[in-house]
N, C-alpha and C positions, 0 to 999 in steps of 0.2 A: 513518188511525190505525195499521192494521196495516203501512202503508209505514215509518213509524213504527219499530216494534219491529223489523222486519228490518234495520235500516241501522244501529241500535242495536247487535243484536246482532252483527253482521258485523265492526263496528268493533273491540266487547269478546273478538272471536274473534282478531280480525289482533293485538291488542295481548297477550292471552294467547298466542297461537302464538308472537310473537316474545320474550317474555318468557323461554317456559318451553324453547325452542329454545336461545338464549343462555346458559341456565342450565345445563342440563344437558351443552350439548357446544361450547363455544367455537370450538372449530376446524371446523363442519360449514355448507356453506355453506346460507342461508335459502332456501328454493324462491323463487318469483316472487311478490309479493304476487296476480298476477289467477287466479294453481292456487287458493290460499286460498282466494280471493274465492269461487271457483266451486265449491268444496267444500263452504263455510262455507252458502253458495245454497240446494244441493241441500237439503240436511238444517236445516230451518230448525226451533229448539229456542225456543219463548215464554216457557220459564222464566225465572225470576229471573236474571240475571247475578251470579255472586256477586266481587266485586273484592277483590281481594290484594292489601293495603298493602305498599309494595316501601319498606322502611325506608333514604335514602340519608343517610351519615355527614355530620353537619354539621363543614364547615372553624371552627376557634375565630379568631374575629379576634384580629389581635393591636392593640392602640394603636400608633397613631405615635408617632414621634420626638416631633413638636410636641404631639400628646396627652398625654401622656405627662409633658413640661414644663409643659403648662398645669395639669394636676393638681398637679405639684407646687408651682407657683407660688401657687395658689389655696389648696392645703393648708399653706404655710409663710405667707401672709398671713392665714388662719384665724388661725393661732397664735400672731401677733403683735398679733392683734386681744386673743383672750381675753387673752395677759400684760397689753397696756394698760388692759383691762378689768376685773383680777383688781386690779389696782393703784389702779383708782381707783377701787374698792370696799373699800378701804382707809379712804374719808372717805365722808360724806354728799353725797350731790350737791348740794344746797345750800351747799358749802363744800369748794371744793375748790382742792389749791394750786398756788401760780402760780408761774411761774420769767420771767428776762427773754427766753426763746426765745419766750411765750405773746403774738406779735404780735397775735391774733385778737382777744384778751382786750384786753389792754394797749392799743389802739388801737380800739376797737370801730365808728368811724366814720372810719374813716382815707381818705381817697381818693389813689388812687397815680398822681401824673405819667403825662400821656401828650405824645409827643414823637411830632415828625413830620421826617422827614429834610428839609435844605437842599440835600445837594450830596452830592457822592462823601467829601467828607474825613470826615465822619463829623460835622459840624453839625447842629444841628435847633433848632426850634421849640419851646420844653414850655409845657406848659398844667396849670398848679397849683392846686388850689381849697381853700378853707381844710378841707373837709370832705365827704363823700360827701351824706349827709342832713341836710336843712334843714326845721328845724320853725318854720312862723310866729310873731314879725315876725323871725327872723334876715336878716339880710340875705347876700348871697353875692356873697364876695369871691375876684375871680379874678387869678391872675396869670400873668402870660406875657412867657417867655423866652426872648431868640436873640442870637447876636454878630451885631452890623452891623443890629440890628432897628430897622424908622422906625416909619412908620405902622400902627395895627392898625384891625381892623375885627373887631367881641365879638356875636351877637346871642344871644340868648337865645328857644328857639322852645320849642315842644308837640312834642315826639318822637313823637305819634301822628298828630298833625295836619299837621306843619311850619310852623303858623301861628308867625310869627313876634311874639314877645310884648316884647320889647326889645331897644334897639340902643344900639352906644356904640360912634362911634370918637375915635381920638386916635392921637397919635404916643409911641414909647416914651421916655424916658431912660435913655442909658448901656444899653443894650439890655433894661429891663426895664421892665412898665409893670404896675400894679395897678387895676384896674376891680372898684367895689362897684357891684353891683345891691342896692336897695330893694327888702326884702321884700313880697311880694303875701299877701291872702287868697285871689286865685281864681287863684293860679298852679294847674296841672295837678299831679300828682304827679309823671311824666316829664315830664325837662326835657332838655333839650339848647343844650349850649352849642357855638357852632361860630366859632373864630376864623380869619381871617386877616391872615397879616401879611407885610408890606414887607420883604423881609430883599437889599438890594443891588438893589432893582428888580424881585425875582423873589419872585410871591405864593406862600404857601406857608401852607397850611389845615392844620387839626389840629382834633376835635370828640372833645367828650366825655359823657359822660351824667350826673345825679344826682335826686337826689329832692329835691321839696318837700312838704308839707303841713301843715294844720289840725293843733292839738295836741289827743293826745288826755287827758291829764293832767298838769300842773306835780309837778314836787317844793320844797319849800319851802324843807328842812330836815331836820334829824334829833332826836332825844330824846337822853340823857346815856344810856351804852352801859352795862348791868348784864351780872352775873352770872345764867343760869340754866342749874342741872344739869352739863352738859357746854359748852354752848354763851354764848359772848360775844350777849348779846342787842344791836341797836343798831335801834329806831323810828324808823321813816322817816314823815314826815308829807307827803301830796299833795293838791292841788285834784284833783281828778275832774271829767273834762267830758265823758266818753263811759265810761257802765258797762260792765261787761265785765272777763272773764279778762285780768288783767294780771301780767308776769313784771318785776320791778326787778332787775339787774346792778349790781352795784357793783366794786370792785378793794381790796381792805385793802394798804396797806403800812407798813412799818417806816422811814421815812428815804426814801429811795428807792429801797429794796427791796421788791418783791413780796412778799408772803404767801401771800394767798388770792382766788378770786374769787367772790362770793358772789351768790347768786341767790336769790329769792322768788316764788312764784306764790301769787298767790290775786284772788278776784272781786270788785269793787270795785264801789260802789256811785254816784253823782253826788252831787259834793260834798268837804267836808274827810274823807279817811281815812289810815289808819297803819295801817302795813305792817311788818312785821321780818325785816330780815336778819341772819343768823346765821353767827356765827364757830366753826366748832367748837375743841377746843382744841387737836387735836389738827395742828392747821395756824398756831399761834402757837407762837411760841421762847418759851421757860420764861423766866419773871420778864419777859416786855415787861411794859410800862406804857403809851407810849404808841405810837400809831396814827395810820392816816389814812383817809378811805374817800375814790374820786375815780372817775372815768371811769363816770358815771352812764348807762344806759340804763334808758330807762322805754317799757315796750313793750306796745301793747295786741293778744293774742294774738286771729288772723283768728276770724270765732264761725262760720264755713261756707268750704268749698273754693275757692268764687267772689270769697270775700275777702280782700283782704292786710291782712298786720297794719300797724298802724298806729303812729306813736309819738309820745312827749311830749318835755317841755323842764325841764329843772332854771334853778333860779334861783343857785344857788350851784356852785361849780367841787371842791370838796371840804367835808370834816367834819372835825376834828383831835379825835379820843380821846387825852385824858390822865388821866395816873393811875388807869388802869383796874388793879383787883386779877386776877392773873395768879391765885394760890394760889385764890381760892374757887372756879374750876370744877373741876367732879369729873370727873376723866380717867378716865374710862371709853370702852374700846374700840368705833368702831362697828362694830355690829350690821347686815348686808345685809339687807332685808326680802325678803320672798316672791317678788315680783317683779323683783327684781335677780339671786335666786337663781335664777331659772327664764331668765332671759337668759343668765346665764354658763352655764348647763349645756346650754339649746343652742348656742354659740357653741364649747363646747369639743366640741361633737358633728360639729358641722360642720370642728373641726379635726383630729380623730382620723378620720374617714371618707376 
């Protein structure tokens, strides 16, 4: 132990000696560390060592060039967030309106060509389907596309399994050919379609993905569209065959002009229930009369992480509102609730910082 403190102190001596040597006379040269050593030996001191913080100046980083960019690219899409944000706190989220840029709305089940190249000239293969999601009994119709296209070959598998669930070949016409599948109840929910086809002798594959399933509630129909307050009221009536948190989408238009796109959530029970979506007014042109409501989604929200949501089927393709009175809603400004106001004021906190 006492070897200990001697080697200790020996240490705290060389580091003090050369400290306070440097400090006082820069230009004197240091003796040998082992005169110290032997100095330090002789006279050996138990005491406390007491140690002198040697304060040394911290360098200020500065940011990069690409830091620096990143900041402000992060801080000008803040900014462009809250405007979007401030804007569409303008309406009630249940009614908000629509332009014909709003592909996402306006198409809510759109599925988009996939094409596989033929050759260098810039030829291929496309594979078209009438729609991304398929709710039982729809059937799924595909089609596919090439110049100089013969024979195809269509299977229909289980994208997790690869089990192959149906097949269809045939030859095309005129290079184009249309194959319906007959709707399944035990289809999978992933589905993969995978064709290939004949194009001059040379096969040439192209696959794509989509969903099927079980519905989880019908829409029927709608009610005759009233006045209340500020808001166009319009009841939506649906079969229920799975309770649960459900969200209905709809599309309002003018002619074939967009308006609004409206939306509803609430918990639905099993069985016949009505629903209402809401027009505010502030998203219809002064004196309309008549309307339209069309591009139905009926969606039964996931009730746990491990689950996806699920969706339903309409029976009708639109609603036509006529002679709805424009003058009885009371045009009153909306109002942001508490929680809209607590999002835009962190969102402009994140864009000021």
């Amino acid at each position: 132990m006492k070897k200990f403190y001697v080697v200790a102190l020996i240490i705290s001596a060389i580091l003090f000696s050369l400290w306070f040597t440097s400090k006082n006379d820069t230009h004197k040269v240091v003796e040998p560390v082992t005169t110290q050593v032997k100095q330090a030996a002789s006279v050996v001191d138990l005491s406390p060592v007491k140690v002198i913080p040697i304060d040394v100046p911290k360098k200020n980083k500065t940011q990069s060039k690409k830091q620096v960019a990143f900041n402000e690219d992060l801080t000008k899409a803040a900014q462009q967030v809250v405007m979007q944000y401030q804007s569409a706190l303008k309406f009630p989220p249940y009614s908000q309106p629509l332009s014909p840029l709003d592909e996402d709305r306006l198409k809510p089940n759109q599925f988009y060509p996939v094409s596989s190249p033929i050759d260098e000239s810039g030829d291929a293969l496309t594979l078209s389907i009438k729609q991304y999601r398929f709710v039982y009994p729809e059937e799924i119709i595909i089609r596919v596309s090439a110049q100089g296209l013969g024979k195809i070959v269509v299977e229909l598998a289980n994208t997790d399994t690869k089990e192959v669930l149906n097949t269809h070949i045939g030859n095309a016409r005129e290079g184009e050919a249309t194959i319906t599948f007959k709707g399944e109840d035990d289809y999978p929910r992933s589905l993969q379609v995978f064709v290939e086809g004949d194009v001059a002798g040379k096969k040439v594959p192209v696959v794509a993905q989509i969903q099927y399933m079980a519905p989880s509630a019908t829409l029927t129909g709608f009610e005759t569209a009233y006045a209340q307050d500020e808001n166009m009221v319009v009841p939506a009536n649906l079969t229920v065959i799975k309770s649960g948190l459900y969200r209905v989408r709809a599309n309002l238009y003018s002619g074939d002009t967009p308006l609004a796109h409206l939306v509803s959530k609430e918990r639905l029970a099993q069985g016949s229930q009505t629903l209402n979506l809401k027009a505010h007014w502030s998203v219809l042109p002064q004196g309309i009369t008549d309307m339209r409501l069309s591009d139905f989604v009926i969606e039964k929200m996931s009730p746990s992480p491990g689950e996806r949501n699920s969706f339903g089927s309409s029976e009708i393709s639109h609603f036509d509102i006529n002679d709805f009175s424009y003058d009885s809603l009371q045009q009153l400004p909306y109002q942001a609730n508490a929680q809209e106001k607590l999002s835009l004021e962190f969102l402009q906190g994140l864009a000021e910082s």
